[in-house]
Structure formats: C-alpha cells, structure tokens
C-alpha positions as CSV (number, residue, x, y, z in Angstrom):
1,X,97.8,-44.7,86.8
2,X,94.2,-44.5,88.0
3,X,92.5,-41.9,90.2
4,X,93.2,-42.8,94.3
5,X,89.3,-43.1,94.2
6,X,88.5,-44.8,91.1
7,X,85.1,-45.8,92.4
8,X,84.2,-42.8,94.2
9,X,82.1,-39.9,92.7
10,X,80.7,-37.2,93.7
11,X,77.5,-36.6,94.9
12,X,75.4,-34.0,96.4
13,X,78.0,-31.5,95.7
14,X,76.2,-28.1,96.6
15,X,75.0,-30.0,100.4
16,X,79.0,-30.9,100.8
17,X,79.3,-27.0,99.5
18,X,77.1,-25.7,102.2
19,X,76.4,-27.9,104.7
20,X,72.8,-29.3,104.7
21,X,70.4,-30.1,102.3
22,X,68.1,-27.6,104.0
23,X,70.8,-24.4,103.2
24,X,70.1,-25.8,99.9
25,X,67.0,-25.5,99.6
26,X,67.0,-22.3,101.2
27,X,69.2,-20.4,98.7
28,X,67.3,-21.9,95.7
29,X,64.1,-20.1,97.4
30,X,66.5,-16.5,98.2
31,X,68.0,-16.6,94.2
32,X,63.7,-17.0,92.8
33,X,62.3,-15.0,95.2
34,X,61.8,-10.9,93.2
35,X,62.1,-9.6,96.6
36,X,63.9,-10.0,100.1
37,X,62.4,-12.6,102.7
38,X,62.3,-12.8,106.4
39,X,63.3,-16.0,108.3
40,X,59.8,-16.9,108.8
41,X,59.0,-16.2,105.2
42,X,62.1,-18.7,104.6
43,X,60.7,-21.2,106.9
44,X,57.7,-21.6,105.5
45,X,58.5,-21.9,102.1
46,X,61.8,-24.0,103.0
47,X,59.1,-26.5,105.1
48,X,61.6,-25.4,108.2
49,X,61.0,-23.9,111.6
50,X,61.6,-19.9,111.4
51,X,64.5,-20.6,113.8
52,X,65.7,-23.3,111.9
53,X,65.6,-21.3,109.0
54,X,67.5,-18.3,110.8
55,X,70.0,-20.3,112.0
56,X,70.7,-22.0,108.2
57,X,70.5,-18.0,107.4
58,X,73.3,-17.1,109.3
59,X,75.6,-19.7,108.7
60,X,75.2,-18.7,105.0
61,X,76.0,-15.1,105.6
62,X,79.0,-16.2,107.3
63,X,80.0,-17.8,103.8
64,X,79.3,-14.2,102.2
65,X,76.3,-16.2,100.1
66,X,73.1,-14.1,101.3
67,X,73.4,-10.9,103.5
68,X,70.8,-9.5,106.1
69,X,69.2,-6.1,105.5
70,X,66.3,-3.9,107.7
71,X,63.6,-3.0,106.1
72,X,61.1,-1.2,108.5
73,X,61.3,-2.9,111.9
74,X,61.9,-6.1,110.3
75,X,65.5,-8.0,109.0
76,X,65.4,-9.1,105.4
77,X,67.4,-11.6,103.9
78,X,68.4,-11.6,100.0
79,X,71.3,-13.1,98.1
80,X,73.3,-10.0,96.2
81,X,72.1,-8.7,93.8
82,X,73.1,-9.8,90.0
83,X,75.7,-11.9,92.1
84,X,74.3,-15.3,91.2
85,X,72.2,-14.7,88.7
C-alpha cells in the first residue's frame, strides 16, 4: 500500500518546528554565539527589529529552547548550556 501522501515531502522542517524562518535563524545565531546576547544584539545579527527579535525570543522560551538571564541591568538570552551542542 503506499504512503496517504505519496507525493508529499517534507520541507522546511525546523520553520514547521518553530514557527518562522526568522526563530530559525535566530537559534542558529544563540547555539554560535560564545556568549549570551540581548534582543537587540539578536536583532541585528538576525537582520530583525529588536522587538521583533524579542518577540521570536519569547515564543522560543515558551518551547524551553533558549531561556532569559540578567546580567547587570540588562536581560540575556542564551540557549542551555551543552543542551544542543
């Protein structure tokens, strides 16, 4: 019997995963980046507004992908450590 889909494949698996293309691209900058990034710092490499770039942020926290941390005044985003790596 073949597949119900025989034609269908998948594509873009990690977008369907996450969401966007932009939550993406913003964990393959959070997993090369040595240290913890802010959402502006993610914005700007990401080619996102720092708002947009929060906002993709959070919605991968909820997922338990990246987690927030404060360092000084400032919030810091990393994914965890040796978790995906």
């Amino acid at each position: 019997m073949d597949s119900y889909y025989p034609c269908m494949k998948i594509r873009r698996v990690l977008e369907s995963i996450f969401g966007s293309p932009a939550r993406v691209n913003i964990l393959r900058i959070l997993y090369g980046s040595p240290q913890p990034l802010n959402g502006r710092q993610v914005g700007e490499l990401a080619g996102l507004t720092h708002r947009g770039a929060i906002h993709a942020l959070k919605s991968l926290a909820e997922l338990d992908v990246n987690y927030f941390s404060n360092i000084g005044a400032d919030v810091a985003c990393d994914v965890p450590p040796m978790a995906y790596r």
